[in-house]
N, C-alpha and C positions, 0 to 999 in steps of 0.2 A: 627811091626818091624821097619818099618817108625820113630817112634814113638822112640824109643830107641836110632836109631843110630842118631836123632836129639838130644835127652837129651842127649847123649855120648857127641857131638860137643860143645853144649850148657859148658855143662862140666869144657870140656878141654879150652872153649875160658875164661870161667870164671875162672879158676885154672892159664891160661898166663898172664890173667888182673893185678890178683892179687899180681901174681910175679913181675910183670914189675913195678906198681906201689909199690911194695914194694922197689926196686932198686930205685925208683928216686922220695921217700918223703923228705931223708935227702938233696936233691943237689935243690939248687937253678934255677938254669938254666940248661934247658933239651934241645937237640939238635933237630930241627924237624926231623933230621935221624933216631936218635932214636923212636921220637914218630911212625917215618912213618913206620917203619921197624914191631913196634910192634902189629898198626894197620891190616900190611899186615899181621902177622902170627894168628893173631882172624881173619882176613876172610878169609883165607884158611882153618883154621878149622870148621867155618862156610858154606862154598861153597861146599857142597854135589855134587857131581858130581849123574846126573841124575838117569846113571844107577844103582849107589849104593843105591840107595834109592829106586828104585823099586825091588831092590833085584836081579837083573839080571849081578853083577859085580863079 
């Protein structure tokens, strides 16, 4: 189960990567807000909150 809801994350962080860099191949200059903001939303969906992972959530 472990094991899923990590591929699930993995997922979704690869699916946001992809959007975000899709938004900002054509612009020249990127705002570190942006970059920072997009970073935080891949580790939030990377950061498994303990209990959920052992199934106890």
């Amino acid at each position: 189960m472990t094991e899923v809801q990590e591929r699930e994350s993995i997922e979704e962080a690869l699916e946001m990567i992809d959007a975000g860099l899709g938004g900002l191949t054509d612009r020249r200059l990127v705002s570190s807000d942006e970059i920072t903001d997009l970073l935080l939303d891949v580790r939030a969906l990377l950061a498994v909150p303990t209990n959920e992972v052992v199934g106890q959530g």
